[in-house]
Wavefront OBJ file of the C-alpha trace (Angstrom):
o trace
v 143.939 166.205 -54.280
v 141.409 164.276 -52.584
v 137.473 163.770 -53.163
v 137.027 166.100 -49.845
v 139.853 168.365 -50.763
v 138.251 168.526 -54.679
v 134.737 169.436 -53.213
v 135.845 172.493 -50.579
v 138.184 173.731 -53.428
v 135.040 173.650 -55.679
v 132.593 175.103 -53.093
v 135.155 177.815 -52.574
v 133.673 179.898 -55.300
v 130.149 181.918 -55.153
v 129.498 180.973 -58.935
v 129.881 177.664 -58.291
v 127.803 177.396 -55.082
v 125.051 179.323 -57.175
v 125.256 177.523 -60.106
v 125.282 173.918 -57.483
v 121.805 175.855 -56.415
v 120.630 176.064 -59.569
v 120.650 172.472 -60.465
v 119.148 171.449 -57.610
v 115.831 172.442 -59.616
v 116.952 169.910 -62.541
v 119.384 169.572 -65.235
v 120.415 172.567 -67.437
v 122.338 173.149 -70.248
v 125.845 175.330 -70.055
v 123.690 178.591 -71.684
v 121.057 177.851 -69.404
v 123.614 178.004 -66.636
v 125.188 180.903 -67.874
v 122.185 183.348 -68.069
v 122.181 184.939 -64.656
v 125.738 186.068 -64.479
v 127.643 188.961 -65.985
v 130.545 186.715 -67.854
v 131.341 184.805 -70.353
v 130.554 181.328 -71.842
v 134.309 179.895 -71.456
v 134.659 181.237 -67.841
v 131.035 179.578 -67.268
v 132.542 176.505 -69.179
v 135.680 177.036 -66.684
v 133.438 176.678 -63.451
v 131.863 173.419 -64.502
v 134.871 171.629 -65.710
v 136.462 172.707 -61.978
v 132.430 171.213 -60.597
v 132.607 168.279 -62.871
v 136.735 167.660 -61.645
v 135.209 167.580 -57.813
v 132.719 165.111 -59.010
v 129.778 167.785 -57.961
v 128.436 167.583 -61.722
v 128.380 165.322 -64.440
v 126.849 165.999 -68.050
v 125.066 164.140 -69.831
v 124.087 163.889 -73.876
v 121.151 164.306 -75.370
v 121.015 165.161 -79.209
v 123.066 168.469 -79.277
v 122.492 169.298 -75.875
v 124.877 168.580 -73.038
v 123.296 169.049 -70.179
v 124.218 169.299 -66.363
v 123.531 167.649 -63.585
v 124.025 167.807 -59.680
v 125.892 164.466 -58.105
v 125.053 164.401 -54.795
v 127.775 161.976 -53.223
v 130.584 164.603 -53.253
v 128.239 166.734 -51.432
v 126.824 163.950 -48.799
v 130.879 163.005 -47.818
v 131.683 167.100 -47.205
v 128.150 166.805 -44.867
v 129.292 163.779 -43.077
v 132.389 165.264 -42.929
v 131.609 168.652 -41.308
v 128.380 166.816 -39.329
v 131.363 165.099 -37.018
v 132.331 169.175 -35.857
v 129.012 170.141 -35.082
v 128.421 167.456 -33.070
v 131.616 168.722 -31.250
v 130.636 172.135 -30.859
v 126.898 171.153 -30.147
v 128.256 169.147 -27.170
v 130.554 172.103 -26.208
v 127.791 174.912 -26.400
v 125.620 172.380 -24.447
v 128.082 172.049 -21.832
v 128.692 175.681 -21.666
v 124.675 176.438 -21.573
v 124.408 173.920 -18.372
v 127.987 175.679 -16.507
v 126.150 179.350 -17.102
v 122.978 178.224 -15.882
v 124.663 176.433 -12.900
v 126.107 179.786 -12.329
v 123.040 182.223 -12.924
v 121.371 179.694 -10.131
v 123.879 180.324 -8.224
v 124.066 183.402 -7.971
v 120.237 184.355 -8.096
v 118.754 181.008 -6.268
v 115.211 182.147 -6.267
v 115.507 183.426 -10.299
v 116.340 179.621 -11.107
v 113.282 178.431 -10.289
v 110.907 180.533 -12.147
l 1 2 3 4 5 6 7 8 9 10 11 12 13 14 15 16 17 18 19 20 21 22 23 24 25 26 27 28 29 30 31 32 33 34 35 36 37 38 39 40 41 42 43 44 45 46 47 48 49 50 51 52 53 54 55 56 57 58 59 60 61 62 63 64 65 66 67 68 69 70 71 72 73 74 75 76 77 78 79 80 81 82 83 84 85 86 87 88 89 90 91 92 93 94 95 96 97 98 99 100 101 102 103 104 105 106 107 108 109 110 111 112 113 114
């Protein structure tokens, strides 16, 4: 699997994207991650080892603590990535915008102008 392939698969999943939100405010520990959902520690601990796989999060050490943090490379490639297809469709929805009000003129020439 590749880094792009690795971050959709990991962004695939609403606890992940929420707990990718959550360290956006700074690094936490897995318990601190854990609090606001309605499961368990190991399938918390599952969700970052599939975040930490993508490269999304690493973890650091400090004393007993391991704590999280948000890598923000994975996330800039899947940007650049998508970035090229809304360019695309931009473009396209441009293009469309100038044939419909080429048309509307058309069809109401004294509307255009107003």
């Amino acid at each position: 699997m590749n880094q792009l392939d690795a971050t959709f698969a990991a962004l695939s999943d609403p606890t992940r994207r929420a707990i990718l939100a959550r360290l956006i405010d700074g690094e936490a520990s897995v318990m601190e991650l854990a609090e606001p959902f309605a499961m368990s520690q190991p399938s918390i601990s599952k969700h970052l080892k599939v975040l930490e796989n993508a490269g999304l999060i690493s973890r650091g050490r400090d004393a007993q603590r391991r704590p999280c943090r948000l890598e923000a490379k994975p996330l800039a490639e899947a940007t650049e990535w998508l970035e090229r297809y809304r360019k695309i469709w931009e473009g396209n929805f441009q293009r469309l915008d100038a044939l419909l009000g080429a048309l509307q003129a058309k069809k109401n020439p004294g509307e255009a102008e107003q």
